[in-house]
C-alpha positions as a printed NumPy array, in Angstrom:
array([[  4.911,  42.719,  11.499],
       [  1.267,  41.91 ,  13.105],
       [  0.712,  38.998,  15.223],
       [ -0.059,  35.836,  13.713],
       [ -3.457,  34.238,  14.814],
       [ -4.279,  30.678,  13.971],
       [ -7.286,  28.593,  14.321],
       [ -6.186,  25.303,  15.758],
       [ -9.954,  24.089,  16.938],
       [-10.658,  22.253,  13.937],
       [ -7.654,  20.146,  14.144],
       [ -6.843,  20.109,  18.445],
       [ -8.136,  21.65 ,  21.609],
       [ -5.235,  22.393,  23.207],
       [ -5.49 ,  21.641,  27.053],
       [ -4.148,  24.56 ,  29.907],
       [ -1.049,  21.833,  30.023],
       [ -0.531,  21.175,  26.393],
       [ -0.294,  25.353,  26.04 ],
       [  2.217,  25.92 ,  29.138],
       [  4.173,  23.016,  27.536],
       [  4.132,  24.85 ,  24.187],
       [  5.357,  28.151,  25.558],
       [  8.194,  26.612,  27.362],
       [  9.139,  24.956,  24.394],
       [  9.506,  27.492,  22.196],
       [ 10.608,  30.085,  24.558],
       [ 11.897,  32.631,  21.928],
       [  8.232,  32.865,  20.852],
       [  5.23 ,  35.009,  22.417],
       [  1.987,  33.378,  22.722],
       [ -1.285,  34.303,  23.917],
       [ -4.433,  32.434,  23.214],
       [ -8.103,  33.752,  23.116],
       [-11.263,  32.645,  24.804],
       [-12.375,  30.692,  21.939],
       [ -8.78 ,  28.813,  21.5  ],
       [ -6.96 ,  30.893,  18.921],
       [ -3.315,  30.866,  19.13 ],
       [ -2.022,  34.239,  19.077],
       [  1.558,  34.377,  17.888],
       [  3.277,  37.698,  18.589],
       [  6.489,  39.517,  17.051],
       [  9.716,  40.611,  19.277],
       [  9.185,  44.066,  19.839],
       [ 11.669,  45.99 ,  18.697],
       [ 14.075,  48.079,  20.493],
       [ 12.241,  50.7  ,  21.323],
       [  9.02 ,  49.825,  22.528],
       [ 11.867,  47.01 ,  24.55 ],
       [ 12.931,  49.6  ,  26.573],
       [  9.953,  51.788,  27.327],
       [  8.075,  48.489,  28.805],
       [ 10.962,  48.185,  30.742],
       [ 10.782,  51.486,  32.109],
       [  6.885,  51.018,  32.907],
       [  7.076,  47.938,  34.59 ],
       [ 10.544,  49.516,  36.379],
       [  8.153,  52.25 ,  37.224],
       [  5.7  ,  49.866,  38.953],
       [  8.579,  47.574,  40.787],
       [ 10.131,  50.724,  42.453],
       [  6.859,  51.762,  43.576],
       [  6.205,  48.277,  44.565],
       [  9.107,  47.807,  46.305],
       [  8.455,  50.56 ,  48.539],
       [  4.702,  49.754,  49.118],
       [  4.757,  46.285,  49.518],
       [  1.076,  46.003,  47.875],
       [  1.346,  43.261,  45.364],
       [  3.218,  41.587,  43.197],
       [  4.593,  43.227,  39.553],
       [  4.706,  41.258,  36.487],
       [  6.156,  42.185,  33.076],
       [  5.449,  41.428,  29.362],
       [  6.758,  37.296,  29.908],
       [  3.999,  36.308,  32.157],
       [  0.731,  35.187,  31.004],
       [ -2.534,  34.933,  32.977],
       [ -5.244,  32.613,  32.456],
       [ -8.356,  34.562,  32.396],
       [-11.584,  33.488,  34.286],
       [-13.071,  33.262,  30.416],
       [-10.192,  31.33 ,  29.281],
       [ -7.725,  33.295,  27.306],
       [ -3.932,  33.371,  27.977],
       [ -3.086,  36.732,  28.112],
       [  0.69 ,  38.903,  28.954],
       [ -0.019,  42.431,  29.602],
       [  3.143,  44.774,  29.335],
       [  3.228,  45.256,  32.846],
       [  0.806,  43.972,  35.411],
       [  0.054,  43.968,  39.214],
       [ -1.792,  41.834,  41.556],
       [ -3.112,  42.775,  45.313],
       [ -0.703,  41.004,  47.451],
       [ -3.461,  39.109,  49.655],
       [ -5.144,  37.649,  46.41 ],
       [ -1.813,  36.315,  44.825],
       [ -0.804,  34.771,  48.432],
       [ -4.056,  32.214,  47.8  ],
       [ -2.634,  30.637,  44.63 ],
       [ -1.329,  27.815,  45.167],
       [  2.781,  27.232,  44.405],
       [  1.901,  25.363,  41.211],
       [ -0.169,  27.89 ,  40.027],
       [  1.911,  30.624,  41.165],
       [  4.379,  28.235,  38.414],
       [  2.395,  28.033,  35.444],
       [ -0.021,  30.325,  33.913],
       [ -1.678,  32.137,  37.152],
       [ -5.087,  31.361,  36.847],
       [ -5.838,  34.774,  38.021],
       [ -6.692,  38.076,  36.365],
       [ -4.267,  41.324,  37.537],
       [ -5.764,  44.164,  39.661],
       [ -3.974,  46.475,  37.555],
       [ -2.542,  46.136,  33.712],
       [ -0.67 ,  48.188,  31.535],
       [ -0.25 ,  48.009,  27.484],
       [  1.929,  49.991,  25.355],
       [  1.024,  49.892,  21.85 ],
       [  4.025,  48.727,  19.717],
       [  3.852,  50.44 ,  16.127],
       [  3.218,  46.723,  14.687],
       [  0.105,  46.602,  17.135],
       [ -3.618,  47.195,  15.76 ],
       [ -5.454,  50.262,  18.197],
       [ -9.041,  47.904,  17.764],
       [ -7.06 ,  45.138,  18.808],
       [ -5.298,  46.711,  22.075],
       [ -8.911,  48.124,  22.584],
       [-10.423,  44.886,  22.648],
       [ -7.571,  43.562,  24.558],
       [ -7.934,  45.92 ,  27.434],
       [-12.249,  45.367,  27.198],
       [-11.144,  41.843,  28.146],
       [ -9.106,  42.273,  31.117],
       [-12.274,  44.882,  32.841],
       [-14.776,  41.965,  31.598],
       [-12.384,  39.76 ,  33.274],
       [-11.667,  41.175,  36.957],
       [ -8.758,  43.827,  36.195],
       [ -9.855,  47.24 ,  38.228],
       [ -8.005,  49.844,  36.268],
       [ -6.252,  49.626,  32.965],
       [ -3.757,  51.848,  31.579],
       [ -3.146,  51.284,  27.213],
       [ -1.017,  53.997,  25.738],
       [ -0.801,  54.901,  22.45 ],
       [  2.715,  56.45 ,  21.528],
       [  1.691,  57.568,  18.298],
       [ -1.375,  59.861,  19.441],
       [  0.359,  60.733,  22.443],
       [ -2.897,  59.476,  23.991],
       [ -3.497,  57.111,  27.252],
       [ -6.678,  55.62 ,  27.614],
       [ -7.863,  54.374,  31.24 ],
       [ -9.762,  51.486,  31.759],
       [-11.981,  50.841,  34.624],
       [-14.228,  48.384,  36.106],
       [-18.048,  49.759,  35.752],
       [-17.004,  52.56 ,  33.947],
       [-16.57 ,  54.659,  30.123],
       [-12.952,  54.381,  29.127],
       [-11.316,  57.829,  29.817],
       [ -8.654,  59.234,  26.966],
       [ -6.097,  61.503,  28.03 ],
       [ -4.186,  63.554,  25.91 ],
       [ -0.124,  63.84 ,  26.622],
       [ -0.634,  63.657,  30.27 ],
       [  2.849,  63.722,  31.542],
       [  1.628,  61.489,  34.46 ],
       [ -1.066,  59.43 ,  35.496],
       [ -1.835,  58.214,  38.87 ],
       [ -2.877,  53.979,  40.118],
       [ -6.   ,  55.74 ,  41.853],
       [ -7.342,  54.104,  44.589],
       [ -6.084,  50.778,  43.007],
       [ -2.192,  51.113,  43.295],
       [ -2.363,  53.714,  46.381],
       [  0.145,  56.097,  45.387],
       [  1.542,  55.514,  41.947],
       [  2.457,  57.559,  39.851],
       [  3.086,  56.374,  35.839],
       [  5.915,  59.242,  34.489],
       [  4.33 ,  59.175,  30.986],
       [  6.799,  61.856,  30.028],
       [  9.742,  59.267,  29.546],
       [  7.304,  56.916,  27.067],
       [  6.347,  59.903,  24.63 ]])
């Protein structure tokens, strides 16, 4: 099943509060919205791609943990973009220093705040163009290095700031760069 987009413009602009109020009232539902207000319904995943996001962003923690960089989010946690979409990565990361000058109530709601780092694991249901475009946002937005992978090529395409999107082909490992200094993704375990 694809996500379910719907134009609410010509009816209501939905406010930053109105939105948070919506997700936290239907909490069994994923939302994201776009930069021009569509609401952006999106399916459970299903078991599978459940687990491996888990593993990513378990991947990232652990590192985390011992590096005391940032802070690690997972697939629950959307971001309000400086060109004001709502979007949850799979797994995300933010430079320590940069999250520590939110404020607590932002830290509560949607961070108004793009991650330093984002990962997205395409889910079968998922359209490639759309992840594509997805992942264009987050660069145009402020994220430094991107990571979408693509289960069915066996293909992981990196994202960065200023730069041509790079596709590796069944890597068994990619590294944060000079972003997440010393990370290393185990792609092996997501294939």
């Amino acid at each position: 099943m694809n996500a379910l987009i719907v134009n609410l413009q010509s009816v209501v602009e939905l406010t930053d509060e109105q939105f948070f109020k919506l997700c936290q009232a239907n909490r069994d539902l994923r939302f994201e919205r776009t930069a021009t207000g569509e609401l952006i319904i999106m399916p459970p995943t299903g078991g599978g791609t459940g687990n491996r996001n888990a593993g990513i962003t378990a991947q990232l923690w652990v590192w985390n943990e011992q590096s005391k960089q940032g802070i690690v989010f997972d697939s629950s946690t959307c971001f309000k973009l400086p060109n004001g979409a709502d979007r949850s990565p799979d797994a995300a990361w933010i430079k320590l220093e940069r999250w520590d000058a939110l404020t607590e109530d932002e830290k509560e709601k949607f961070p108004p705040i793009s991650p330093d780092f984002v990962i997205e694991l395409l889910s079968p249901s998922d359209s490639l163009k759309a992840a594509q475009d997805k992942m264009k946002e987050y660069i145009d937005n402020g994220v430094i290095l991107g990571f979408l992978i693509n289960r069915k090529s066996r293909q992981l395409e990196i994202y960065r700031k200023g730069k041509e999107v790079e596709v590796l082909e069944s890597p068994a490992s990619v590294s944060g760069e000079n972003v997440l200094v010393g990370f290393v993704l185990n792609v092996e375990t997501i294939w």
